[in-house]
C-alpha positions as CSV (number, residue, x, y, z in Angstrom):
1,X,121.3,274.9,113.6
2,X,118.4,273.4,111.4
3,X,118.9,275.7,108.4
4,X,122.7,274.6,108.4
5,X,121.5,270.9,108.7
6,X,119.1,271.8,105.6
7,X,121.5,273.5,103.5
8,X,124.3,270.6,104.1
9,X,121.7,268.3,103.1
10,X,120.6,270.0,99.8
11,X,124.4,270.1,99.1
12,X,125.1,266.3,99.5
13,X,121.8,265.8,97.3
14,X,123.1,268.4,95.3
15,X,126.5,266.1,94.4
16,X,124.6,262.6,94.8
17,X,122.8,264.0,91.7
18,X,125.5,265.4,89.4
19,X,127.7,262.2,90.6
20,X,124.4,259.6,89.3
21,X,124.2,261.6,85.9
22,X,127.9,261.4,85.3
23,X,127.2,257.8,85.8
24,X,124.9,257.2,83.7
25,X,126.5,259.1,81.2
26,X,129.3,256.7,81.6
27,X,127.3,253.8,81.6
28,X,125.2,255.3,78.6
29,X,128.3,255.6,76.5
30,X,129.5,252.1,77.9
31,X,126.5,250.1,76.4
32,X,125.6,252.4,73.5
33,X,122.3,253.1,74.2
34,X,121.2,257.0,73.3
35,X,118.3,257.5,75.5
36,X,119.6,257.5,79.4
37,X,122.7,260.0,77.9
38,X,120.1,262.4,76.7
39,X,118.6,262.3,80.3
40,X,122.0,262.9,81.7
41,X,123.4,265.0,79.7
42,X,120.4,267.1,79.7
43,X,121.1,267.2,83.8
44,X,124.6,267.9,83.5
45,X,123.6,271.1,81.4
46,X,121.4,272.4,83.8
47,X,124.1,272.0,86.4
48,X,126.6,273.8,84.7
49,X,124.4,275.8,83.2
50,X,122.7,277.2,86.8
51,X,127.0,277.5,87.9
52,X,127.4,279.7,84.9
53,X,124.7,282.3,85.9
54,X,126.8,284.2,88.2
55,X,126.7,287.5,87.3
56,X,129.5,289.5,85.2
57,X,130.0,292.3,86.8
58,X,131.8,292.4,90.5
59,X,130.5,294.2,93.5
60,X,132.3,296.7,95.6
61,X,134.2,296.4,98.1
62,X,131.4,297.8,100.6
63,X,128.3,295.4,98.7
64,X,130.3,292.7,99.3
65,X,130.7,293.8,103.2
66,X,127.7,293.6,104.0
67,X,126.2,291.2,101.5
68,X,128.5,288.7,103.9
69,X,127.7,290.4,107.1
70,X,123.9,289.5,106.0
71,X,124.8,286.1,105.5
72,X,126.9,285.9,109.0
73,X,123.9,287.1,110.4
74,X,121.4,284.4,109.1
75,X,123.9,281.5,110.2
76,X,123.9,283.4,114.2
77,X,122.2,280.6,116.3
78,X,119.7,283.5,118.8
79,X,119.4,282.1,122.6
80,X,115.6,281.5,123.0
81,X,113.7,283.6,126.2
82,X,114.9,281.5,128.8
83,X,118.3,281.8,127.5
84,X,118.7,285.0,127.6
85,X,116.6,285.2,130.8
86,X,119.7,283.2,132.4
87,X,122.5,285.0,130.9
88,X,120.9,288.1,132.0
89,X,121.0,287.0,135.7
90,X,123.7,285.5,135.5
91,X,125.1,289.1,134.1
92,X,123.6,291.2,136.9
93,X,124.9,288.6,139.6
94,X,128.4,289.0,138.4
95,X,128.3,292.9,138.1
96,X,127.3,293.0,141.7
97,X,129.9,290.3,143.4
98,X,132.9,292.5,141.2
99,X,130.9,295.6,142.6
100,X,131.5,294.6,146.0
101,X,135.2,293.5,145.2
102,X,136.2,296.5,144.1
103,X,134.6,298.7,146.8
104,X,136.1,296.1,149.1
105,X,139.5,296.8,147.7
106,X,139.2,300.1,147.4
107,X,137.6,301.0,151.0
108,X,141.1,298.8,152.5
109,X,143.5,300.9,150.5
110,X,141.6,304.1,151.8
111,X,141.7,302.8,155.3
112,X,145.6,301.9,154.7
113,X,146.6,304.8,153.5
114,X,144.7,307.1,157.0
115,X,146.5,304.8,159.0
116,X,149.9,305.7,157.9
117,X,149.7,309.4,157.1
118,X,147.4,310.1,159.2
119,X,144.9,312.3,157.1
120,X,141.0,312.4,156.6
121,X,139.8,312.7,153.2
């Protein structure tokens, strides 16, 4: 959950940044001075300039796959060791009360059926 906090928050600074240098490029051309447009201008290019360096050519069908199962797998929040301590019991436990169950079930349908025909098996 931290890296997705982490990556939200480079994000939003991210777009406070491009937003402030499309300000000041407003404000630049506004008052007429030359200097603070350089500055953003100059950080508007490397913005669209590190958008444009996707590259050309387009991966397969299967690359892409697993490129994004990779990525899937990095944003899968893992139970810690006491987690998965308690799931695990809490697996077992159920395995054994639908274990019973179903014997349960099964051993009245045998007894059922010997009652009314009568046969051992």
């Amino acid at each position: 959950m931290a890296k997705k906090e982490r990556q939200r928050r480079s994000a939003r600074k991210a777009r406070s940044a491009e937003r402030a240098a499309l300000e000041a490029t407003r404000a630049a051309s506004q008052s007429g001075s030359k200097e603070p447009a350089k500055k953003a201008d100059a950080s508007v290019a490397q913005t669209s300039a590190k958008k444009s360096e996707k590259p050309a050519k387009k991966p397969g069908r299967i690359r892409s796959y697993f490129r994004d199962v990779k990525a899937e797998m990095h944003r899968v929040v893992w139970p810690d060791r006491n987690e998965l301590k308690s799931y695990s019991v809490a697996v077992i436990l159920m395995l054994i009360v639908f274990g019973v169950c179903v014997w349960l079930v099964d051993t009245g349908f045998v007894a059922v059926l010997v009652g009314f025909t009568g046969l051992r098996g």
